[in-house]
C-alpha beads as a LAMMPS data file, in Angstrom:
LAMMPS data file: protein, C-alpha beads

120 atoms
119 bonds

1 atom types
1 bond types

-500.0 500.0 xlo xhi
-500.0 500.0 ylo yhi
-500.0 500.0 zlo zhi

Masses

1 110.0

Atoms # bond

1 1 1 0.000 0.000 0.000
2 1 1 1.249 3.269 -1.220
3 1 1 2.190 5.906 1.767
4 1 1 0.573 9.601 1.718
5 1 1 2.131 12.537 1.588
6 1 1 1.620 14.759 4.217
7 1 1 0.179 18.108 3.074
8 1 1 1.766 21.005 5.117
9 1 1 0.230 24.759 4.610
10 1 1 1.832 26.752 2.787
11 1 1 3.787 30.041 4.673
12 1 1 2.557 32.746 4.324
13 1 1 5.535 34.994 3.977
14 1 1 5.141 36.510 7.403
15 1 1 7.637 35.782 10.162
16 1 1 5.182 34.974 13.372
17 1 1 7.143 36.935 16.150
18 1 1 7.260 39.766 13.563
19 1 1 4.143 41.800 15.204
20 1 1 2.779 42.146 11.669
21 1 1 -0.731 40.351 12.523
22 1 1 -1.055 43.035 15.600
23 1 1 -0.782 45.527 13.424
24 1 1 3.415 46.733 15.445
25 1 1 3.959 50.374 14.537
26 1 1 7.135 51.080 12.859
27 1 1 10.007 53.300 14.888
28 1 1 9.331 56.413 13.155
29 1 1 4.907 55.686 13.961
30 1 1 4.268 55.812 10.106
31 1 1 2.817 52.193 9.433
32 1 1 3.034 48.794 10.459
33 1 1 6.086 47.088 10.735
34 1 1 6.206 43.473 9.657
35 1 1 9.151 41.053 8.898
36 1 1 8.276 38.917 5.663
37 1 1 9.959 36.432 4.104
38 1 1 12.046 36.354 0.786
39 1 1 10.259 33.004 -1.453
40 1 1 11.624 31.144 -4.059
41 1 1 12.144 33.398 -7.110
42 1 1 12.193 36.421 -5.320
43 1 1 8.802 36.307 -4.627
44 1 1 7.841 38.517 -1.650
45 1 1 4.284 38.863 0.366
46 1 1 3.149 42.776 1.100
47 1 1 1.298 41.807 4.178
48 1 1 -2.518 42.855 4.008
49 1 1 -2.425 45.755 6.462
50 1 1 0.185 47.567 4.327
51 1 1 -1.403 46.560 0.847
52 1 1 -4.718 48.489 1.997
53 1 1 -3.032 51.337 3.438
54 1 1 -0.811 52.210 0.131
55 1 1 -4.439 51.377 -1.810
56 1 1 -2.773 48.208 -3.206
57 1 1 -4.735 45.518 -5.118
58 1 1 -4.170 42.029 -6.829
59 1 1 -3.101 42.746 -10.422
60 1 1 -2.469 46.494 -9.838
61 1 1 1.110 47.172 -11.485
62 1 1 4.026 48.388 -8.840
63 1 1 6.883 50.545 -9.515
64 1 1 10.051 48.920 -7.888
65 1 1 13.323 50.545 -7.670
66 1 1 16.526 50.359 -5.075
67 1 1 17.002 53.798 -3.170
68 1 1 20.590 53.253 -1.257
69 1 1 20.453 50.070 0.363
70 1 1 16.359 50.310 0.679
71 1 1 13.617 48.987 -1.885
72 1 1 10.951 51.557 -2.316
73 1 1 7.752 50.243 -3.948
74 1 1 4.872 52.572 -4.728
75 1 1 1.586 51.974 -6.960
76 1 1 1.278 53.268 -10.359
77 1 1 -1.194 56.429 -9.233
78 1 1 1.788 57.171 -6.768
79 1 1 4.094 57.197 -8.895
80 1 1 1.871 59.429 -11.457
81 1 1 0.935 62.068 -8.151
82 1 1 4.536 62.229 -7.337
83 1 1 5.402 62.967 -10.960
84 1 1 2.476 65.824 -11.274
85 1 1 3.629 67.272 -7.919
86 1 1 7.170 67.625 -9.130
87 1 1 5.991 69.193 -12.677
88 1 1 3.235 71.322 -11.074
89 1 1 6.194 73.240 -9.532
90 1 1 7.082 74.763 -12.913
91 1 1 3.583 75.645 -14.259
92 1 1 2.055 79.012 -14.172
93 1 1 -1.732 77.503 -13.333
94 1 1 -3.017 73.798 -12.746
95 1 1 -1.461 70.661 -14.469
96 1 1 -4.802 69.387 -16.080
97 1 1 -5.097 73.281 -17.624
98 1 1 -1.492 73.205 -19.103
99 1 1 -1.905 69.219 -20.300
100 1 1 -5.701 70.663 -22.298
101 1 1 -3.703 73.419 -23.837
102 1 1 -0.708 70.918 -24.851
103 1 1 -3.159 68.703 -26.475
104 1 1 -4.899 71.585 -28.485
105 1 1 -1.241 72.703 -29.758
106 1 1 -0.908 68.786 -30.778
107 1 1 -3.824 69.161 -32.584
108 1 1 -3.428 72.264 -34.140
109 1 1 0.271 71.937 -35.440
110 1 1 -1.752 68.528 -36.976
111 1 1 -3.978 70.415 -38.686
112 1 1 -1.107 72.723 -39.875
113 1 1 1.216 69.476 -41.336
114 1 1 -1.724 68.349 -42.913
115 1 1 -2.520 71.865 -45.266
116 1 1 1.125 71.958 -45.783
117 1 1 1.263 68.479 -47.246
118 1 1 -2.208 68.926 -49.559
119 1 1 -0.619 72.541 -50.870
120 1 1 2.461 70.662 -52.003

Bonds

1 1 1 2
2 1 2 3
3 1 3 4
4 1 4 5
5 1 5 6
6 1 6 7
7 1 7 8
8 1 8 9
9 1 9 10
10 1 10 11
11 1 11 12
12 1 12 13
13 1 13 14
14 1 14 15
15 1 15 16
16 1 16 17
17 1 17 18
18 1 18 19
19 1 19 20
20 1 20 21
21 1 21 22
22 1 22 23
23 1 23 24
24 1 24 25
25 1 25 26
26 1 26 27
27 1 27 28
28 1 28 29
29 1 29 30
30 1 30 31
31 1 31 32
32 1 32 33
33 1 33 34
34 1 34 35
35 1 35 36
36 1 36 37
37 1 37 38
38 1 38 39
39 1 39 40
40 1 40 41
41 1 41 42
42 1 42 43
43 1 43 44
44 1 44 45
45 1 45 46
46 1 46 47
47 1 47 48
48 1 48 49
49 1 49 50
50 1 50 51
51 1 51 52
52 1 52 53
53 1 53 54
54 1 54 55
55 1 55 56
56 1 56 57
57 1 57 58
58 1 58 59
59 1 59 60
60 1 60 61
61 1 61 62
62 1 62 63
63 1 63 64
64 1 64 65
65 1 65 66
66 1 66 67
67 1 67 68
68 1 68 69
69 1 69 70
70 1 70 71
71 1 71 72
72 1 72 73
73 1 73 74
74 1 74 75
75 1 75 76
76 1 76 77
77 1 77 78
78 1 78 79
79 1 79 80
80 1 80 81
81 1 81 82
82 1 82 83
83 1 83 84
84 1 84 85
85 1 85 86
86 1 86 87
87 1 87 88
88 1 88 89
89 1 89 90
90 1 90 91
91 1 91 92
92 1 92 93
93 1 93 94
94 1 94 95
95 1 95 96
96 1 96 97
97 1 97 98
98 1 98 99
99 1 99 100
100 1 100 101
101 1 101 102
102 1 102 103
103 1 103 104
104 1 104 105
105 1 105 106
106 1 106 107
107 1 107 108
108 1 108 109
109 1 109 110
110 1 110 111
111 1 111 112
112 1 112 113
113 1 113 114
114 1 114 115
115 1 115 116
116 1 116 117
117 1 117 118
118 1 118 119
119 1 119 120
């Protein structure tokens, strides 16, 4: 008779004496501090609690990089709200005004190429 294998559950990613399930406050107060686990493949768990907070959801696309010896993730909106804060700084009036009136010059230097091409 053939023996069966014994199923374990799978880990979760979370390191139990990590305070992560209690919901720890980091050092500095800003969010929860949790200790996760690096998986196979490089394959790392954002623990619940920290997905909600930073508006995180299955499938939504993350922007990864290395800042000194830290990894900084951050959700595509983020990203695009940093990026709009940063250009907003150099713009007479609001963003969404200046990106209208960008568009309008696209079209209208369109309409200008295409004249110049029928007259020729």
């Amino acid at each position: 008779m053939r023996q069966r294998k014994i199923r374990r559950p799978k880990k979760s990613g979370f390191s139990e004496d990590s305070g992560a399930y209690k919901g720890e406050p980091s050092p500095s107060g800003s969010a929860p501090n949790a200790t996760v686990e690096l998986a196979a493949g490089g394959r790392l768990v954002i623990p619940a609690v920290m997905r909600t907070k930073l508006g995180m959801k299955v499938g939504d696309r993350l922007t990864v990089r290395v800042e000194g010896n830290e990894l900084r993730i951050h959700t595509y909106a983020e990203g695009l709200r940093q990026a709009n804060e940063m250009v907003s700084k150099y713009l007479p009036g609001d963003l969404e005004d200046y990106l209208r009136w960008k568009r309008e010059e696209a079209a209208r230097e369109g309409k200008k190429q295409e004249r110049w091409s029928r007259d020729e």
